[in-house]
MIMARRO-298200 format. One record per residue (C-alpha): residue in one letter; x, z, y. Coordinates in steps of 0.5 Angstrom, whole numbers, padded with zeros to 4 digits, always signed. Example, Ala and Ser with C-alpha at 12.3 -4.5 7.8 and 13.67 -1.06 7.14 Angstrom:
REM residues 2
A+0025+0016-0009/S+0027+0014-0002/
This chain:
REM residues 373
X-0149-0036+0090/X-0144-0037+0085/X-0143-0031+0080/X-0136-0035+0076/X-0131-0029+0075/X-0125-0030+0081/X-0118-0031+0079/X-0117-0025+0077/X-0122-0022+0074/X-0121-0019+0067/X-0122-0022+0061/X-0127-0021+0056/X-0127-0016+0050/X-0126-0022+0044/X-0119-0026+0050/X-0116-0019+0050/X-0117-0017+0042/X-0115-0024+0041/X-0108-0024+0045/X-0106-0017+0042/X-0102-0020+0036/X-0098-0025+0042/X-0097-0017+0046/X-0095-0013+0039/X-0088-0020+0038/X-0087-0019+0047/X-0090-0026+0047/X-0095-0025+0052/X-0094-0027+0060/X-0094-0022+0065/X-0100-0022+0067/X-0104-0023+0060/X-0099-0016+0058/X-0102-0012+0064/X-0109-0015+0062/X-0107-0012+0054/X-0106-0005+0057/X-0110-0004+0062/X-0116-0006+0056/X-0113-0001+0051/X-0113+0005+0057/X-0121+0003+0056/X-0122+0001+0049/X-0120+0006+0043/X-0120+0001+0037/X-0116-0004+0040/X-0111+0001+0042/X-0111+0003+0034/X-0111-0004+0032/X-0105-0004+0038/X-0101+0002+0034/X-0102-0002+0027/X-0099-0009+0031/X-0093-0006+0034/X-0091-0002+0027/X-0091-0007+0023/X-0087-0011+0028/X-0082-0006+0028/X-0082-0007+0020/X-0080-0014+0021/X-0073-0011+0026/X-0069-0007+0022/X-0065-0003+0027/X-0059-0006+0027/X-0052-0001+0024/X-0049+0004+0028/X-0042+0002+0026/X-0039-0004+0031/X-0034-0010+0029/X-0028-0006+0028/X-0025-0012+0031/X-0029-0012+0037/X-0025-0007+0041/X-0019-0010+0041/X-0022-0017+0042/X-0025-0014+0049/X-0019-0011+0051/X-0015-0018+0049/X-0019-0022+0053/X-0019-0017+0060/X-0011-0018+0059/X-0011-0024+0058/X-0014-0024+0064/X-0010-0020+0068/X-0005-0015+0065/X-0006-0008+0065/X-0002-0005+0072/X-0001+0003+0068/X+0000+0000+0060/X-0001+0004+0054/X+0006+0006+0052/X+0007+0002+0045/X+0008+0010+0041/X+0002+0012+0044/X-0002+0006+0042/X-0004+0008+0035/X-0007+0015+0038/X-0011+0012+0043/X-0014+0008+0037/X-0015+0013+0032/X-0018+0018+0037/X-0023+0012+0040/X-0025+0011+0032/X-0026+0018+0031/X-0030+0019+0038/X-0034+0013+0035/X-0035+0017+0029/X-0037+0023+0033/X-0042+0020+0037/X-0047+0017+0031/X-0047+0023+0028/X-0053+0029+0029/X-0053+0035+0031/X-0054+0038+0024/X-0048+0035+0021/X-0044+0038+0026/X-0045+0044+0021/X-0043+0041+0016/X-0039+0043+0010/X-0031+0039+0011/X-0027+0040+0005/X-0019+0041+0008/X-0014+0041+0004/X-0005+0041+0004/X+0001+0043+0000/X+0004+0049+0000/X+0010+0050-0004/X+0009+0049-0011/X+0002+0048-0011/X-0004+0045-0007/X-0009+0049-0002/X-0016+0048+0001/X-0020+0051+0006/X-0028+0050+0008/X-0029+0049+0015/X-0035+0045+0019/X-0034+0038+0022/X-0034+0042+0029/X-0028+0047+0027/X-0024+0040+0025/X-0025+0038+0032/X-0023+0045+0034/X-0017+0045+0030/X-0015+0038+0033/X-0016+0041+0039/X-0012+0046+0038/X-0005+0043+0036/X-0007+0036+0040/X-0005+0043+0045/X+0002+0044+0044/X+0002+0036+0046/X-0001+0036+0052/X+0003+0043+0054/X+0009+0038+0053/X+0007+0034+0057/X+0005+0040+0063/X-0002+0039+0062/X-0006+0046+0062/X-0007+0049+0055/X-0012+0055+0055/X-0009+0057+0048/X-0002+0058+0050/X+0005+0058+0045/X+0003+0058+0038/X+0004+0055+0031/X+0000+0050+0030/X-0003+0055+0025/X-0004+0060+0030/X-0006+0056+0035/X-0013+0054+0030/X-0014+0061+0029/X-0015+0063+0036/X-0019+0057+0038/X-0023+0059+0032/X-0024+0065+0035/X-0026+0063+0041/X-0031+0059+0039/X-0033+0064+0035/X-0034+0069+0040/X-0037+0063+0045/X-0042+0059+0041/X-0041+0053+0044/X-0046+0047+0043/X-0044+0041+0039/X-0042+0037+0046/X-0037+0043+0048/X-0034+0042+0043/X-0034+0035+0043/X-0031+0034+0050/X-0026+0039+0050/X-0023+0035+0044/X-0024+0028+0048/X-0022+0030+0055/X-0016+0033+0052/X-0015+0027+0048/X-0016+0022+0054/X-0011+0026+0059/X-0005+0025+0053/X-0006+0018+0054/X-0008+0018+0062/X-0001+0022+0063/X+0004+0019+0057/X+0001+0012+0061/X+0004+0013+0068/X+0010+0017+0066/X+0012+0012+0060/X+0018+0011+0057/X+0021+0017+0061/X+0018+0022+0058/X+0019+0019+0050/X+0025+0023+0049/X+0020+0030+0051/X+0022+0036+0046/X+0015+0038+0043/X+0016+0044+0038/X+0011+0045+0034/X+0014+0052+0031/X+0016+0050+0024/X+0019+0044+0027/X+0020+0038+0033/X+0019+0033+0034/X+0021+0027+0041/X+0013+0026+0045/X+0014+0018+0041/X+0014+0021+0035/X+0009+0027+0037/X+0005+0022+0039/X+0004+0018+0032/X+0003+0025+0028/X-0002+0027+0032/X-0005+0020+0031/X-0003+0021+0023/X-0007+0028+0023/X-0013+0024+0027/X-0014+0019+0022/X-0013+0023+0017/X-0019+0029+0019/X-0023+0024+0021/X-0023+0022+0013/X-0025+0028+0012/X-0031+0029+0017/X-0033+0022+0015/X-0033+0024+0007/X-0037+0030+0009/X-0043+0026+0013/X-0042+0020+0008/X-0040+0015+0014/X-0035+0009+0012/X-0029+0010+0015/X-0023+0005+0015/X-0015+0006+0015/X-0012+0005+0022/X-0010-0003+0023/X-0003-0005+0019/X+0002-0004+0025/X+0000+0003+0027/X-0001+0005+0019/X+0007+0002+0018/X+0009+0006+0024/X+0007+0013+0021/X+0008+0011+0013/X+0015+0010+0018/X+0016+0016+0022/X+0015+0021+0015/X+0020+0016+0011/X+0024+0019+0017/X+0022+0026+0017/X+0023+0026+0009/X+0031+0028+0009/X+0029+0034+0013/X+0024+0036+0009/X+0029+0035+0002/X+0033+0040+0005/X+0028+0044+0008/X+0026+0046+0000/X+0032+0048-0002/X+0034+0053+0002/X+0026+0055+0001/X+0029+0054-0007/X+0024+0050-0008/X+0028+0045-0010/X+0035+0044-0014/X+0042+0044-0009/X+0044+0037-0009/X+0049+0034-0013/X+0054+0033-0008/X+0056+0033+0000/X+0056+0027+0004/X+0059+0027+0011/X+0054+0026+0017/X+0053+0019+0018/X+0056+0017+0011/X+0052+0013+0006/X+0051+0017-0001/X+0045+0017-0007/X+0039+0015-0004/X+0031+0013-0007/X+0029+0007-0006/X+0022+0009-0003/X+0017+0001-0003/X+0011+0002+0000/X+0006-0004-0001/X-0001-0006+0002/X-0003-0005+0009/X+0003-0002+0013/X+0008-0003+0008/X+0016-0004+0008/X+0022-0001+0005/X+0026+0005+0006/X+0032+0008+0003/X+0031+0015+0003/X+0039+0019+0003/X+0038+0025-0003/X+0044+0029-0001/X+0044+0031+0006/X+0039+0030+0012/X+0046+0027+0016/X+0047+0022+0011/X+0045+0015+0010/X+0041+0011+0006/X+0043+0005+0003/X+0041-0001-0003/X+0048+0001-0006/X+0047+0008-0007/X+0041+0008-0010/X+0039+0011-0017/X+0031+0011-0017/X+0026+0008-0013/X+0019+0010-0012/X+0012+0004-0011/X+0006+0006-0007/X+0001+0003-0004/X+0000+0005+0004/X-0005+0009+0004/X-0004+0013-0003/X+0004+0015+0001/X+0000+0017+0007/X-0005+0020+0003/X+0000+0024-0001/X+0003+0026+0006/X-0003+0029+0007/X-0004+0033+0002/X-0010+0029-0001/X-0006+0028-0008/X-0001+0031-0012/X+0006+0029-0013/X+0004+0029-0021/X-0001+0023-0020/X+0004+0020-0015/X+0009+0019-0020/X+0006+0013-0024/X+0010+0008-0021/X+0016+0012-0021/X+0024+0010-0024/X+0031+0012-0025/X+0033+0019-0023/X+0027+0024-0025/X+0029+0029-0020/X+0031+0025-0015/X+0023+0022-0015/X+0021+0029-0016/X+0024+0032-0010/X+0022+0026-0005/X+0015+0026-0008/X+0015+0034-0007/X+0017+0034+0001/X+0013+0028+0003/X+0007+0033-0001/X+0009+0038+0003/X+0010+0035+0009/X+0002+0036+0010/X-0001+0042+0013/X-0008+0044+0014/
């Protein structure tokens, strides 16, 4: 009588110790795998020397970096339309905001619950001087939620905070959250579920709604450029939590940059005047008609986002124009929004500056207090 093992007999001890390294790399067959693990169910210094195999493997495969290719986001979704082009697009002025918002989304899914509560350094212009508040990284979020709000009540979307500044509307979502406690997640989604119904609604009511009056309390703006603020504040926020949690972040993508360093070129005019009925800046040096050209500054924005800007000097409703220039001002992109945002000072600004003094103060000054918390 034969005592041969049959065909699916188990290897011997010194087979199954010699394959551990081959079962360690994912190498062994389906059937020499499960002969490996069943042996190590049984046999105690196999199973350690299985543990030391597997963690030296994973020595020699670095996990691979949380941040995806920049570009990949962009290169799907032009590959898919190529394809077939979306039947409800993305308003052109929607686009930066549904980029800055997916960038910030990302940021938000790779950090740990710790740094949620993490220290955020805010800060912004008022008047003569800047200003800074520390919050957490889940009180920006609770702050973008809450002005993102008044958007979203534009549009008839429902908004718990009910009508408010952007000020008032932060403090009552603060002390909500406060009072509720909510987990790291809550917060998170109610800022992205918010975020995501802008873009879902402005997409099927397209250019139909663009014209909107948002009113911000202080201010208002059309919905297409409501839109591009609130796309500036996202990427601008997102900094500051990403300094906080040591995390790289880059400057939105060239067209979307260029489109907000537009909208506060535009804003500029309003924000001139608006210091000097608040005495903060002398009257001007003449009147101009409304749609009449006068003194202007030459505003040269270079780098990523960059163009030209003749910013009017004299009144809102005038026009600015190469002929009336008397100063001009040279920023790189990224320095203007940074300043718009209160994140430098109209002194340090002032570097690349010529021509009339106080015209240069005066611009650099309103696009300063052009920030908020």
């Amino acid at each position: 009588m034969s005592t041969a093992p049959g065909p699916h007999a188990q290897p011997s001890h010194p087979v199954l110790k010699s394959l551990l390294g081959a079962w360690a790399l994912a190498a062994c067959s389906a059937e020499e795998t499960a002969a490996v693990e069943e042996h190590l169910t049984d046999c105690a210094p196999c199973a350690e020397e299985a543990v030391r195999l597997r963690d030296a493997v994973a020595l020699l495969h670095p996990e691979d970096g949380l941040d995806l290719d920049p570009t990949l986001r962009s290169r799907v979704l032009a590959g898919a339309l190529g394809r077939r082009p979306a039947k409800i697009p993305v308003p052109c002025w929607a686009v930066p905001y549904e980029a800055e918002t997916a960038r910030l989304d990302a940021l938000l899914h790779d950090i740990g619950e710790a740094e949620w509560r993490a220290p955020v350094r805010l800060a912004w212009f008022e008047g003569r001087r800047s200003v800074q508040r520390e919050v957490t990284v889940a009180g920006v979020i609770g702050h973008l939620t809450a002005v993102d709000g008044i958007v979203a009540d534009a549009l008839g979307l429902a908004d718990p905070l009910g009508p408010g500044t952007p000020d008032e509307r932060t403090a009552a979502r603060w002390a909500a959250d406060e009072a509720g406690e909510p987990t790291s997640g809550e917060v998170h989604s109610a800022w992205r579920d918010q975020g995501r119904a802008l873009i879902r609604t402005a997409s099927f009511a397209g250019d139909r709604v663009a014209d909107t009056a948002v009113e911000y309390g202080p201010f208002g703006l059309p919905l297409h450029d409501a839109f591009l603020e609130r796309a500036f504040e996202c990427w601008v926020h997102a900094e500051d939590v990403a300094e906080a949690v040591d995390y790289p972040y880059e400057p939105p993508a060239s067209p979307d940059l260029h489109r907000m360093i537009d909208l506060a070129a535009r804003m500029l005019p309003l924000a001139i005047a608006g210091r000097r009925r608040a005495g903060l800046a002398p009257p001007p040096r003449t009147l101009v008609a409304v749609g009449a050209p006068g003194r202007a500054l030459h505003l040269e924005v270079e780098g990523r986002g960059g163009g030209h800007w003749y910013i009017p000097l004299d009144s809102p409703g005038a026009v600015g124009t190469r002929e009336g220039e008397v100063a001009h001002v040279a920023l790189d992109g990224v320095e203007f929004c940074r300043l718009a945002a209160g994140r430098v000072s109209p002194e340090e600004a002032a570097a690349g500056s010529l021509g009339d003094a106080q015209a240069v103060r005066d611009v650099l000054y309103a696009m300063a207090s052009l920030s908020r918390m």
